[in-house]
N, C-alpha and C positions, 0 to 999 in steps of 0.2 A: 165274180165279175160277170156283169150281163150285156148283152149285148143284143141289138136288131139289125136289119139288112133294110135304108131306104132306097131312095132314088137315087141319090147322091152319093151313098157311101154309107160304111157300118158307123152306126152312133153307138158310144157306148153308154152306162150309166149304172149306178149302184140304187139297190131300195133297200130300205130298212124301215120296218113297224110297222101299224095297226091303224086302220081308220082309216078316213078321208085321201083323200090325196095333196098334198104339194110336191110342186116343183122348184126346183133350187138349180139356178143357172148362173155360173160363174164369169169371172172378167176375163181381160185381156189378158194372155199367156197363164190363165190355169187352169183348174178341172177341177173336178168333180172334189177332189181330196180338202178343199176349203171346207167342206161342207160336214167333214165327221161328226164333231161333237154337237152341232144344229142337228145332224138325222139320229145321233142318240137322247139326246134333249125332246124332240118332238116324236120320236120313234114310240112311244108311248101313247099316245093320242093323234097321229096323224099315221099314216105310210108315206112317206120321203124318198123322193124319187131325186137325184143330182144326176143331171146329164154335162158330159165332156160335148160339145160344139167339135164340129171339126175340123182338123186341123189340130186341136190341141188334144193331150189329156191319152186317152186312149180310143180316141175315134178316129176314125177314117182320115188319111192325108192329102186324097188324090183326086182333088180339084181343083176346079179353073179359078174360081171365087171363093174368098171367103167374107160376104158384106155381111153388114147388120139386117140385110133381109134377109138373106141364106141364112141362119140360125133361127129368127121368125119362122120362116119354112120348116124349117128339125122339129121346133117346139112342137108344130101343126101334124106334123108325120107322125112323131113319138107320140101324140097323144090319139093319134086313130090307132096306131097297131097294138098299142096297150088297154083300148078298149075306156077310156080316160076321157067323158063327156064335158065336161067341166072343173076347174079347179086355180087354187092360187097359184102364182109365179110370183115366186121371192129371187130378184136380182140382184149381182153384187156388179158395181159397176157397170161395163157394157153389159152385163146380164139384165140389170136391171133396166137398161135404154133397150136391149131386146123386147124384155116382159111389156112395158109401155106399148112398144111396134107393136107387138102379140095382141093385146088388148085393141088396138086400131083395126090392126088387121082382121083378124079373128073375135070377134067381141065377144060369140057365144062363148066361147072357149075360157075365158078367164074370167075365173068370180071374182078376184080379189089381185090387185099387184102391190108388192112393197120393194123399193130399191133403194140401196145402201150405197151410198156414195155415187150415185150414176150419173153422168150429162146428159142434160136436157138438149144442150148445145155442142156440136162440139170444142166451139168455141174456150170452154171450163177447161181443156185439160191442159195439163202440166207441159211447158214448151217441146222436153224431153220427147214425150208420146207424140204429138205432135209432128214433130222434125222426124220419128221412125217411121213415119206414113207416105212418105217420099223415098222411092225407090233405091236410092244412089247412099243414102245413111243407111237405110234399110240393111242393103249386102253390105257395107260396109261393116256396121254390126253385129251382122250376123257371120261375116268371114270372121270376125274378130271375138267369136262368141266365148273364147276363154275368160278373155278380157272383159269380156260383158258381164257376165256370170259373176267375176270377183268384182265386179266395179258395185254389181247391185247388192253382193253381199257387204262388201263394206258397207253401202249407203242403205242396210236394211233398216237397222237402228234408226233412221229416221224416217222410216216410211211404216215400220211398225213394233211394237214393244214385247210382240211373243218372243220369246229364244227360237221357237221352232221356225218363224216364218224364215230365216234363208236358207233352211231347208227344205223346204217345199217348193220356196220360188225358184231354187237351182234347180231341184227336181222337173216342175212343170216346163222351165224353163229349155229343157234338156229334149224333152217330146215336141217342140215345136218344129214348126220347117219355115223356108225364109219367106213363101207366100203366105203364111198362113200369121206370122209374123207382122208383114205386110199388109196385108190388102183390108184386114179387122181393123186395125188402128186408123188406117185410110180411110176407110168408111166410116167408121165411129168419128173421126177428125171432120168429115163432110154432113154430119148428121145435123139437123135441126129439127124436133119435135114439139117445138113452139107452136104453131100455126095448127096443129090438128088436136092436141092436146083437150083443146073444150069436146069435144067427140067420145071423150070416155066418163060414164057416170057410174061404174063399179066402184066402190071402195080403194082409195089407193092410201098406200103409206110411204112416205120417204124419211129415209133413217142417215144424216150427213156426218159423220165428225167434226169438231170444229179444227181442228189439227190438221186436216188432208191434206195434202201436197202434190198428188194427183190427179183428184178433180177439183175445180174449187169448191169449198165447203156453200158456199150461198147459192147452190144451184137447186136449193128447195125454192127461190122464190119465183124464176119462170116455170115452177114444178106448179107451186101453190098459184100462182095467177094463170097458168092454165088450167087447173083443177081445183076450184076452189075450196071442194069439200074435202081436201088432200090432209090426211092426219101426219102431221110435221114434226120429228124428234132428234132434235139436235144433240148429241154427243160431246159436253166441251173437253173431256180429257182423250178421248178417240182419235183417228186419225183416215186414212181411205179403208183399213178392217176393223171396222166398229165389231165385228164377229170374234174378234183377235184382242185387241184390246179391250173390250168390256164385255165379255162373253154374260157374264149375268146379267148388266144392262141391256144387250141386245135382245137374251132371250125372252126375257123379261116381258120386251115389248113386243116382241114378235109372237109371240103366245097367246099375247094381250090383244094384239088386233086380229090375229087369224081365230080364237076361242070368240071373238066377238062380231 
């Protein structure tokens, strides 16, 4: 387990393998642990670095915000103290509506973005997420986090086809705190990347399932009409973990455009 000391708070994150570098930045309410079998997969030809955001995972708990620009900022920090001039950011979900911000923000910084299942808008997400971005469901939720916990285990089987994933998501689930819970979905709910979108000409990929139930699955197309040159690969049997349900489809492509 590795870890740094920002401005903000200690970020943690894992690397594994040889080469180039990416970055692998996860969604709402997980870490770093999505990302195993992608950093043994690419750990051969790339060095794979997955950072925990804070708030979640095993980074830092103790702050005031957690927006979709505060994790933008992590990415920026992490890659100075690591010495990290440029490189891909491969996002799942809000990681991936990070990696996009990153690339706005930061342009030199990113050669390449790919995001899986991630809102352009926040408009896409699933009512659920939505409604937790409002203070008063938020603690309500999260006083009742037993109950939350079995609600989302029951309803994993439809949000993903691994055996392991409600194990993980109780897991990550488990390290969260109620701001941190809160205030990411709030942001990410108030997010719009539309209007800046035409501002980036690096290479992007967006990887949707057609099955999601978390973001909407057709949110490649204000992906793809603000980016026109956007390499576009729809998943019909996947669902919000294209990583999870089609592990060799994903890597497949993810290989495909980061080797190219």
């Amino acid at each position: 387990m590795s870890s740094i000391t920002t401005d903000q708070g200690v970020l943690h994150y894992e690397v594994f393998g040889r080469g180039k570098p990416v970055i692998l930045l996860h969604g709402w309410l997980g870490s770093w642990g999505l990302w195993q079998e992608t950093m043994q997969t690419l750990g051969s030809s790339y060095r794979t670095y997955a950072l925990d955001f804070w708030g979640f995972g095993e980074s830092g708990k103790k702050r005031s915000t957690y927006d979709v620009q505060d994790f933008v900022s992590l990415v920026d920090q992490f890659m100075q103290q690591m010495g990290i001039e440029s490189a891909p950011l491969v996002g799942h979900s809000m990681g991936g509506t990070v990696s996009l911000s990153a690339a706005l923000r930061y342009p030199a910084r990113v050669s390449k973005v790919i995001v899986i299942g991630s809102p352009i808008t926040g408009r896409s997400l699933a009512m659920p997420l939505k409604l937790a971005g409002y203070r008063p469901i938020a603690w309500l939720l999260f006083n009742l986090m037993g109950l939350f916990r079995l609600g989302l285990r029951t309803a994993s089987p439809l949000i993903c086809g691994d055996p392991d994933f409600p194990d993980m998501m109780d897991r990550d689930l488990s390290r969260t705190t109620l701001e941190s819970f809160l205030m990411s979905i709030a942001s990410l709910r108030r997010t719009d990347l539309r209007p800046e979108l035409n501002r980036i000409t690096i290479p992007v990929m967006g990887m949707y399932g057609k099955r999601d139930n978390i973001v909407h699955p057709d949110q490649w197309k204000p992906l793809l009409a603000g980016v026109p040159h956007t390499h576009v690969e729809v998943f019909p049997n996947a669902g919000h973990f294209i990583m999870l349900d089609d592990p060799p489809g994903f890597i497949g492509k993810l290989r495909g455009f980061l080797d190219g």
